[in-house]
C-alpha positions in Angstrom: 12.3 -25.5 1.0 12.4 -22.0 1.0 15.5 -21.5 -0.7 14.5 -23.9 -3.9 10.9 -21.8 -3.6 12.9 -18.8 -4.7 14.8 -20.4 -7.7 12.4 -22.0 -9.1 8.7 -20.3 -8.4 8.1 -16.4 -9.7 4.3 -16.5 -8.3 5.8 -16.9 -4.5 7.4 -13.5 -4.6 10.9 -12.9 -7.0 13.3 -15.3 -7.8 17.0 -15.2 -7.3 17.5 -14.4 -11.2 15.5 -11.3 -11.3 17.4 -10.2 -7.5 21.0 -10.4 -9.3 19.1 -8.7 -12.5 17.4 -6.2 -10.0 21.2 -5.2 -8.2 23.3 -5.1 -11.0 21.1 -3.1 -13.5 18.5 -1.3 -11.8 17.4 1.0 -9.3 14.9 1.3 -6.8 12.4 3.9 -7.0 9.3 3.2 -4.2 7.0 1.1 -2.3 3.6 1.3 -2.8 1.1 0.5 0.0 0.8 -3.2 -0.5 4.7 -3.8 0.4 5.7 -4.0 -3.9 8.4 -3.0 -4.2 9.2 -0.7 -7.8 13.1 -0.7 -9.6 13.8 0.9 -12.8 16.6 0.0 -14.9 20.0 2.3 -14.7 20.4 2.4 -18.6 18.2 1.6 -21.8 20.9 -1.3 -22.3 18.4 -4.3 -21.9 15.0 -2.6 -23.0 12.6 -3.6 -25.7 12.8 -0.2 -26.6 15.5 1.9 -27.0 14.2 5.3 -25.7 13.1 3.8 -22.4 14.1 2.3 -19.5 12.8 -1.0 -18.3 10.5 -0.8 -15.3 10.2 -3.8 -12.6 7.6 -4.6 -9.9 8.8 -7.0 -7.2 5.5 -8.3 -5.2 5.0 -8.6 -1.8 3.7 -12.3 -1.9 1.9 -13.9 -4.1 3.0 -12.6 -7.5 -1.1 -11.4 -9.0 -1.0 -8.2 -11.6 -4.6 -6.2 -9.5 -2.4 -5.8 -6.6 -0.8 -2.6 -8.2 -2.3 0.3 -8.0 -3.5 2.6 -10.2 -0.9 5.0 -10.3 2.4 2.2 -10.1 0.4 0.9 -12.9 0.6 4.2 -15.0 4.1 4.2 -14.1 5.0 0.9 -15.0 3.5 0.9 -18.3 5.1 4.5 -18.8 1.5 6.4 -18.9 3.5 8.4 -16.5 7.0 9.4 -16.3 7.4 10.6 -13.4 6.5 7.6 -10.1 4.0 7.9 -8.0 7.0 9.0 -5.3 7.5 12.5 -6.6 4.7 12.9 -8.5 1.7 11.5 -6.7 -1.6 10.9 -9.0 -4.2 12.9 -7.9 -7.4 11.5 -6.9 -11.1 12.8 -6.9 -13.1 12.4 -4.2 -15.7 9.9 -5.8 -12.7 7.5 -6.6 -12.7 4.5 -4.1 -9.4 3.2 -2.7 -7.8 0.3 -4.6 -8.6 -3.0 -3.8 -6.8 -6.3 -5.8 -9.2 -8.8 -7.2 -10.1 -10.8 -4.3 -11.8 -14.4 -6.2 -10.1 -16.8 -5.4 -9.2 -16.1 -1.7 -11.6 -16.1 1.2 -12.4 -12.4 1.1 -14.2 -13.2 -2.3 -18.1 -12.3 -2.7 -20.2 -14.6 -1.6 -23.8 -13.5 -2.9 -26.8 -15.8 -1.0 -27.4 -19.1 -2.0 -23.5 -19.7 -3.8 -22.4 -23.0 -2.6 -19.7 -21.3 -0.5 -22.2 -19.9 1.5 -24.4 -23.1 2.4 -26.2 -23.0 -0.9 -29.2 -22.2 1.3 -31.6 -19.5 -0.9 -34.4 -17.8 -0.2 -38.1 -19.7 -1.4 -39.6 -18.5 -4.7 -42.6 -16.2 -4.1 -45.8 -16.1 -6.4 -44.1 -13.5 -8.9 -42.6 -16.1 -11.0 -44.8 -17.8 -13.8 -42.1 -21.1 -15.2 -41.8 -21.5 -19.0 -43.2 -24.3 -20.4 -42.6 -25.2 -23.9 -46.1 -25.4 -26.9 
């Protein structure tokens, strides 16, 4: 099952087309904290555009675009030119780590009273007057 899982499903990591793409025309360049895994392509023979190279992300699992990084991101999209490897994207000290968008998994928020929860809430107090049509 596994091996049909790779030729045939991109969302369950990379398939076996973009592996033979991958080794015959690109390069790897890093790995980023989540396990992706970053390739840039050895010529501009197969890019879109013809002054730049063609940049790949290979994910570690489940294929979902929030789980790169800021910095990979800038890299990808060529904001940057150098990769996060050599040139490392500095960060300020009010900037909180990266986190991937989480619905949809059990780590999602939860607020009180969501069905997920128990759909238990708290009892209205007096505060709150209903509207009522005239």
């Amino acid at each position: 099952m596994s091996v049909l899982k790779s030729i045939f499903t991109w969302w369950n990591g990379s398939t076996y087309g973009i592996r033979f793409t991958i080794a015959k025309r690109g390069r790897f360049v890093g790995q980023d904290e989540f396990g992706n895994r970053y390739y840039e392509a050895k010529d501009t023979r197969d890019s879109y555009d013809p002054k730049r190279k063609r940049r790949w992300v290979t994910f570690n699992g489940y294929a979902e675009a929030s789980k790169v990084p800021p910095d990979w991101h800038g890299w990808l999209h060529h904001t940057f030119e150098e990769p996060p490897t050599s040139a490392p994207l500095l960060r300020k000290r009010w900037e909180k780590e990266h986190r991937p968008n989480l619905t949809g998994t059990i780590h999602a928020y939860r607020p009180k009273g969501s069905l997920a929860r128990g759909g238990e809430r708290q009892r209205a107090t007096g505060d709150y007057e209903a509207w009522t049509p005239e």
